[in-house]
C-alpha positions as CSV (number, residue, x, y, z in Angstrom):
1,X,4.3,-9.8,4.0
2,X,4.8,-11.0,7.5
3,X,3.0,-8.5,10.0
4,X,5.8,-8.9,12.4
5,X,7.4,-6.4,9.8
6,X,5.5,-3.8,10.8
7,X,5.0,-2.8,14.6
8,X,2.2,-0.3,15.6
9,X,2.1,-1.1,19.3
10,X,3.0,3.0,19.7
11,X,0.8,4.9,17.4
12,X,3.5,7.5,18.0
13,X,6.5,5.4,16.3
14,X,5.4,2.9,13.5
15,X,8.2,0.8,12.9
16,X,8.8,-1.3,9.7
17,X,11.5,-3.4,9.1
18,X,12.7,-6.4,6.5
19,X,16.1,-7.8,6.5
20,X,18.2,-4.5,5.6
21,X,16.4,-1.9,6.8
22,X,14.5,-0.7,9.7
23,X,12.4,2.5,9.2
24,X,10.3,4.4,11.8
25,X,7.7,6.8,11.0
26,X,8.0,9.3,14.0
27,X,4.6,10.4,15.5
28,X,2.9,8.3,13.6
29,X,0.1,9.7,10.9
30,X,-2.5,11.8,10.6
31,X,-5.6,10.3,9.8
32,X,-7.4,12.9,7.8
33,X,-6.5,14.0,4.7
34,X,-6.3,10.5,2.4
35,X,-5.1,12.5,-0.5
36,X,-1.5,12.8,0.9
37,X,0.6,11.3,3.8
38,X,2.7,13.8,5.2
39,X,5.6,11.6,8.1
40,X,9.6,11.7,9.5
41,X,10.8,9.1,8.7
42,X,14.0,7.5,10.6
43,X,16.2,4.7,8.2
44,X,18.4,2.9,9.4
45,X,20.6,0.1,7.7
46,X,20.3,-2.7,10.7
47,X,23.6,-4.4,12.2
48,X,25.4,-1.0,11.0
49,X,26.9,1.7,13.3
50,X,26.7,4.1,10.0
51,X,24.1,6.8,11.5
52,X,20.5,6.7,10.2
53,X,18.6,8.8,7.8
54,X,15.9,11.4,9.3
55,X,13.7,13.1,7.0
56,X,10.5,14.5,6.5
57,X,8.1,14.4,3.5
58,X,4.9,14.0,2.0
59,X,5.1,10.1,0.8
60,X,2.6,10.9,-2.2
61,X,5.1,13.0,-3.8
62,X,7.1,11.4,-5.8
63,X,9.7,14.4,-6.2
64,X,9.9,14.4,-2.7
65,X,10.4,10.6,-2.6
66,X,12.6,9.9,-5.4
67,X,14.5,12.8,-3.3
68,X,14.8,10.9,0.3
69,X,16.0,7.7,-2.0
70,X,18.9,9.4,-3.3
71,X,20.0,10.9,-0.1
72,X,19.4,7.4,1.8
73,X,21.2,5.4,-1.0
74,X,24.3,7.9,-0.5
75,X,24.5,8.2,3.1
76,X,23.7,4.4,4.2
77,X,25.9,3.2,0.4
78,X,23.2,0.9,-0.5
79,X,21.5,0.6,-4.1
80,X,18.5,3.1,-4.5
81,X,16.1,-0.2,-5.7
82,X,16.5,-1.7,-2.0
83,X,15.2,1.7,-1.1
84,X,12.6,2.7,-2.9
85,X,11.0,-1.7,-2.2
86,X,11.1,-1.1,1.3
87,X,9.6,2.7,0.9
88,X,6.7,1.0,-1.1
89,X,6.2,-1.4,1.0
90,X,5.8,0.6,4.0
91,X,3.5,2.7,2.5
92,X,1.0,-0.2,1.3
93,X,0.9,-1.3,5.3
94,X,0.9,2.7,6.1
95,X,-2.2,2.7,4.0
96,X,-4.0,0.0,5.7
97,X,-3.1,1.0,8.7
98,X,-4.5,4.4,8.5
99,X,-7.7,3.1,7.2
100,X,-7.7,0.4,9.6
101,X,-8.2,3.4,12.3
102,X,-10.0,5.7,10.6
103,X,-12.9,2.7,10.8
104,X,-12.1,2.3,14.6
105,X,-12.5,6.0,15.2
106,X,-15.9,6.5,13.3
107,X,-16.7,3.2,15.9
108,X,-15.5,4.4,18.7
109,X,-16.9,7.9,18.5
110,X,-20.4,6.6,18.2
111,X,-22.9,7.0,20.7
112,X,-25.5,4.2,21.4
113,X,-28.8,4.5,23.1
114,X,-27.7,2.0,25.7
115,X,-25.2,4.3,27.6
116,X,-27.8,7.2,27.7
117,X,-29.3,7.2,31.0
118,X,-31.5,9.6,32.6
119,X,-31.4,7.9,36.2
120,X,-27.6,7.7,36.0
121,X,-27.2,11.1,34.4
122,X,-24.3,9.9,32.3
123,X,-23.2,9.4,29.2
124,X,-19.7,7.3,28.2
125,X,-17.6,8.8,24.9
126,X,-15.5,6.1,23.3
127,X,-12.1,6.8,23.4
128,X,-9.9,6.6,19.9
129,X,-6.3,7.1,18.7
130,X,-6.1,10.3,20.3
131,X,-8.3,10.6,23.0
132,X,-9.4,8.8,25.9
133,X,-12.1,7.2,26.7
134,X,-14.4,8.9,29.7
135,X,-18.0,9.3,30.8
136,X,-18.9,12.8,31.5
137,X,-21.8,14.0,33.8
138,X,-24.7,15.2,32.0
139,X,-26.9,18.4,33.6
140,X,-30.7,18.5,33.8
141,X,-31.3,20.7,30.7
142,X,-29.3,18.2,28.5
143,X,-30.9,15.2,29.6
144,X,-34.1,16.7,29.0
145,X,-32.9,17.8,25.5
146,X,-31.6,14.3,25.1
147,X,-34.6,12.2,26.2
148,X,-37.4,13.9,24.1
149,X,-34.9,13.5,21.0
150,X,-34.3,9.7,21.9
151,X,-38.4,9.1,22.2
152,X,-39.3,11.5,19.7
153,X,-37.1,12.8,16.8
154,X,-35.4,9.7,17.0
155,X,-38.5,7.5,16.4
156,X,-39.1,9.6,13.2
157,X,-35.6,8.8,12.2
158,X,-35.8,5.2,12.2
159,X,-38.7,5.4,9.7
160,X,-35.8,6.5,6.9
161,X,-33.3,3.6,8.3
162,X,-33.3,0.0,5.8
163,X,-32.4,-1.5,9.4
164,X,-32.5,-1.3,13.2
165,X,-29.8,0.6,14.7
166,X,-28.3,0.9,18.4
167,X,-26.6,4.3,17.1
168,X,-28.0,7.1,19.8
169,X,-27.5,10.1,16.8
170,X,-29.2,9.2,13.5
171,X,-28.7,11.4,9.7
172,X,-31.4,12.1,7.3
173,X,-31.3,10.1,4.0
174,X,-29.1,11.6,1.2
175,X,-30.3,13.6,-1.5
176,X,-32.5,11.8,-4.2
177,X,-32.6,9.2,-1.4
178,X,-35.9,7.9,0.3
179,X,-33.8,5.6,2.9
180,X,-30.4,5.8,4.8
181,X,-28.0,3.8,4.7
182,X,-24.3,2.6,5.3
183,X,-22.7,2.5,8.9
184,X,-24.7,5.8,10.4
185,X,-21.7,8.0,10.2
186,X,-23.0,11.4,10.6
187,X,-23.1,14.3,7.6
188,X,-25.0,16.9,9.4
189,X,-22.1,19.5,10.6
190,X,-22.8,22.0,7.5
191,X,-25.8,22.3,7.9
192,X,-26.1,22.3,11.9
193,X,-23.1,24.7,11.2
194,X,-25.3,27.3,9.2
195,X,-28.1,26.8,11.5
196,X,-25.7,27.8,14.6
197,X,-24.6,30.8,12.6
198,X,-27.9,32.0,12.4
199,X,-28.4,32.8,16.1
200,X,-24.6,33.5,17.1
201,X,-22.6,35.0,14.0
202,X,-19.3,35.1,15.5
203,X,-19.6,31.1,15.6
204,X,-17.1,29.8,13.5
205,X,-16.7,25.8,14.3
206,X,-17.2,23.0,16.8
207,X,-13.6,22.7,17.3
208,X,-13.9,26.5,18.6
209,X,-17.1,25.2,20.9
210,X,-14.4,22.5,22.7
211,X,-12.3,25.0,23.4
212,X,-14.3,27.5,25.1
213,X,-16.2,24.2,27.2
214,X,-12.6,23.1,28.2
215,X,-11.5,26.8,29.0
216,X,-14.4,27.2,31.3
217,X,-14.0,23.7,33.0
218,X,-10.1,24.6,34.0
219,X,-11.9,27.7,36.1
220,X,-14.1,25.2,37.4
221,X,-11.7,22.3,38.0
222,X,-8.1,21.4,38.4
223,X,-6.0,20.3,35.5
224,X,-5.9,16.5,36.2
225,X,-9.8,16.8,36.4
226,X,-10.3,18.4,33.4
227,X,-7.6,16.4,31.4
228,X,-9.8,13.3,32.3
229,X,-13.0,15.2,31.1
230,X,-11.5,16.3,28.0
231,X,-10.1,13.1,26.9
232,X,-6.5,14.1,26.8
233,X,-4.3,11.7,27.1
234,X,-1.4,13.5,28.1
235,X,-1.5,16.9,30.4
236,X,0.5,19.1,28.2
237,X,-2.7,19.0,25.9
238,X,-5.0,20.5,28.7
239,X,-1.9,23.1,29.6
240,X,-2.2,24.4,26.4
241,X,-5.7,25.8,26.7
242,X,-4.7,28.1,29.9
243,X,-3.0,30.0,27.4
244,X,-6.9,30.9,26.7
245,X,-7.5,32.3,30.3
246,X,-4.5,34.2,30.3
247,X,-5.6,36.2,27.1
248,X,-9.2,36.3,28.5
249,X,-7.8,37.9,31.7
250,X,-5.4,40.2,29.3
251,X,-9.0,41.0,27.6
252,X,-10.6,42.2,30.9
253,X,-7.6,43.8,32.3
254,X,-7.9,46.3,28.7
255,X,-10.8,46.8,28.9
256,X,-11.4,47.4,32.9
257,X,-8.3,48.7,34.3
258,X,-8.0,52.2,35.2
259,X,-5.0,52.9,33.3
């Protein structure tokens, strides 16, 4: 299959297209969740002013499949077999695809000792599908933090590694394991997750940790500013967490207010 038939310049609007039919996933696919792949899909019968097909579904189901075939077949009158060819074929390269940036992602988000650096008080995150790449100042307590785990816990680390490593953040072996291995992807959020739960109960994820730092930095800073340090790559993503101060203010205006 030529890879001209399948366009992902715009993560946002995959395109695939043969010699009958053109078919767009619209805003693209999530990459979590392997065990189903939930798009809109636009179909369109090319060199044909009959209007296309939108519709969304789970492409794993096949009820839901067989479902979108019949509707397509009857409102672009074209044989269901051309159809469900050209459904299968976009989901083999959909496949790839996904996994293609679920490898670039686990990349990307790495960090690598190189970019720590104490004189420079810095340290670069990779950007990824979503997000942007940006380097993000770093304040004395964390570089402190930082340095004595780079020259010491780190250093114990390595002694469970098969090889050298550049990665910055390193995982214990497996259980029943005496070495580890694989790319260095990191499987320590349960269990840093019950260890944080410990001191602060009402801890409930790191997503919920991102969204109270990117609360506080839009009191600190404007809204291009902290869009930058967030990594959004559009604005309306920062916008959405000043619907956090206005419920904070709500909060104080409760509980402070005289009547």
């Amino acid at each position: 299959m030529s890879a001209k038939k399948f366009n992902t310049l715009n993560p946002e609007s995959l395109i695939y297209q043969n010699e009958i039919l053109k078919l767009t996933v619209l805003g693209g696919i999530k990459l979590e969740g392997l065990d189903r792949m939930r798009s809109t899909l636009k179909i369109e019968l090319k060199n044909s002013s009959v209007p296309p097909v939108r519709h969304n579904l789970d492409l794993y189901n096949d009820t839901q499949t067989e479902k979108l075939i019949r509707k397509t077949a009857e409102k672009l009158e074209i044989g269901t077999s051309v159809i469900a060819a050209s459904l299968s074929e976009l989901i083999e390269q959909l496949e790839a695809y996904r996994l293609d940036q679920i490898k670039k992602s686990e990349a990307d988000s790495q960090i690598i000792t190189k970019v720590l650096s104490a004189q420079e008080r810095q340290i670069y995150i990779g950007g990824s599908r979503k997000s942007n790449e940006r380097t993000l100042e770093l304040k004395s307590n964390q570089i402190i933090e930082l340095m004595e785990y780079q020259y010491t816990t780190r250093n114990e680390l390595l002694k469970y590694r098969e090889a050298e490593t550049d990665l910055l953040f390193l995982s214990t072996p497996t259980a029943g394991k005496l070495k580890a291995t694989g790319s260095g992807k990191l499987d320590i959020w349960k269990s840093l997750r019950n260890d944080i739960r410990k001191y602060n109960p009402k801890f409930i994820n790191f997503k919920q940790v991102r969204t109270s730092v990117i609360t506080h930095w839009l009191k600190q800073y404007n809204l291009r500013q902290v869009q930058q340090m967030a990594g959004h790559r559009y604005v309306s993503s920062t916008e959405a967490y000043l619907v956090n101060q206005t419920e904070d203010l709500q909060k104080d205006i409760d509980e402070f207010h005289p009547f």
